[in-house]
C-alpha positions, 0 to 999 in steps of 0.5 A: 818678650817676657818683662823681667823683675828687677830684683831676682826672687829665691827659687824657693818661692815657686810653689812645689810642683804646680808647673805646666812645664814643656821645656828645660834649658840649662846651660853646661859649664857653671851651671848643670856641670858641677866644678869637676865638669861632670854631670850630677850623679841625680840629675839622672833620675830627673832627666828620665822624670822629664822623658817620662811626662814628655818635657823636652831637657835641652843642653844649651851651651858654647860647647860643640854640638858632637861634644854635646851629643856625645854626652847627653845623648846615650841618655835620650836627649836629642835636642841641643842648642850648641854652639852658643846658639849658631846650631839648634837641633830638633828630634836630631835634625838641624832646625837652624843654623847661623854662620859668619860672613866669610870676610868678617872669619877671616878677620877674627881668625888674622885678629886671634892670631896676631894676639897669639904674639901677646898673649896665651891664646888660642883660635878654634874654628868652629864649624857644624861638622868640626872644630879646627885648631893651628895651635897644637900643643897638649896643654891648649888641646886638652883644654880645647878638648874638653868643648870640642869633640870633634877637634882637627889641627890644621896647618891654616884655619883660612884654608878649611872649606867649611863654613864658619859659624863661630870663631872661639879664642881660649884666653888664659889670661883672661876673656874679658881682656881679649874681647876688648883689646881683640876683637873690638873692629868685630864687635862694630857688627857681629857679636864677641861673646864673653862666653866663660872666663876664658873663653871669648866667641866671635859669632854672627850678629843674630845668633845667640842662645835665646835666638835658640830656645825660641826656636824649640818653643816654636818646633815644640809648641811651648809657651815662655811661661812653660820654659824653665831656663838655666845659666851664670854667664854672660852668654846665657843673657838672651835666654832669659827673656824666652822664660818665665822661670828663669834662674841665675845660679848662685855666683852668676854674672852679676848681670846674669843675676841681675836679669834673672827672674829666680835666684838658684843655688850654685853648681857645686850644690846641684842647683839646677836639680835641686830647682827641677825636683821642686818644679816636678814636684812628686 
């Protein structure tokens, strides 16, 4: 495990170009996507640079793995950490994967409901293959829509045979609330990830992101000091540690900034690429 400072140092310190880089992780929503969701225009260029020199770019997000598929990979990318860490792919083979005791979704699934009655909320079911949904109005499916491209409504998430390996619950009112007043029996012995500012997720006690990232450095052969990861919220903490170049976007979480090793501009201003054109340095 590498030793984080404390005080995060600008991006700016890194010297142009003289990084013996293997891996690029970055998260999406916050991070890599600017503030319409979309993907910069010129982080495109620098995706193909990345290929080119045999540096591996690996979404890493609480996003599906077909949503993620869907849009990284008529680009090349064949590697995702998805899920918030429960799915990791490799060269489009499943390298590891992290599911929930069934008792412990059934819970999350009964909790997320019975908030159902107090808040505006909404429980996705997440399996490798699917997402599934009870609720089915236009307004909770467009916003689940956007995570999970492979999204089913379901009459009863209890009777889907697929295992579970996230349980997400969409707040509107707020994340961090729910996890708290919500999910706190679970939280005893699984993870309940503040994932977004809307988004809570119930996952399995040894699943999370940087679980993820250590096991590309492993399949690929990469060293901490030759990963470069990317994130601002709460659910991006555990990739930090598997880097040396870690970057906290501007506005991060103040832990996430706390714990970053880099300071790096915010999403509206194409951080990560930005960050990438200096570490690639032509």
């Amino acid at each position: 495990m590498t030793a984080q400072p404390l005080a995060a140092a600008p991006w700016t310190d890194i010297p142009e170009g003289g990084t013996d880089l293997r891996l690029v992780v970055a998260d999406m929503d916050g991070t890599l996507l600017q503030p319409d969701g979309e993907v910069p225009a010129s982080f495109w260029p620098l995706l193909e640079r990345m290929q080119e020199r045999g540096i591996a770019f690996v979404p890493a997000s609480g996003r599906q793995l077909a949503t993620l598929q869907a849009d990284f990979g008529p680009r090349g990318v064949r590697s995702f950490v998805a899920e918030n860490g429960t799915v990791v792919l490799r060269d489009e083979e499943i390298v590891q994967t992290t599911t929930l005791d069934p008792r412990v979704a059934r819970e999350a699934i009964i909790a997320g409901r019975e908030a159902a009655a107090r808040h505006d909320v909404g429980v996705v079911r997440c399996g490798v293959h699917g997402a599934y949904v009870e609720r089915s109005d236009d307004a909770f499916l467009r916003v689940a829509g956007t995570y999970y491209h492979r999204l089913s409504v379901v009459e009863d998430l209890l009777a889907v045979p697929e295992e579970v390996i996230k349980v997400a619950v969409h707040a509107a009112g707020g994340a961090a609330q729910i996890a708290e007043e919500v999910f706190a029996r679970v939280a005893r012995t699984e993870q309940v990830v503040v994932s977004g500012a809307n988004w809570v997720d119930v996952m399995p006690a040894l699943a999370d992101k940087g679980r993820g990232v250590r096991a590309l450095q492993e399949s690929l052969g990469a060293s901490a000091a030759q990963t470069a990861v990317f994130g601002d919220y709460l659910n991006d903490l555990p990739m930090f540690p598997a880097s040396e170049l870690s970057f906290a976007m501007a506005g991060a979480h103040p832990e996430v900034a706390a714990a970053a090793r880099y300071r790096a501009p915010g999403n509206d201003e194409a951080g990560v690429v930005q960050v990438l054109e200096r570490l690639l340095g032509d």
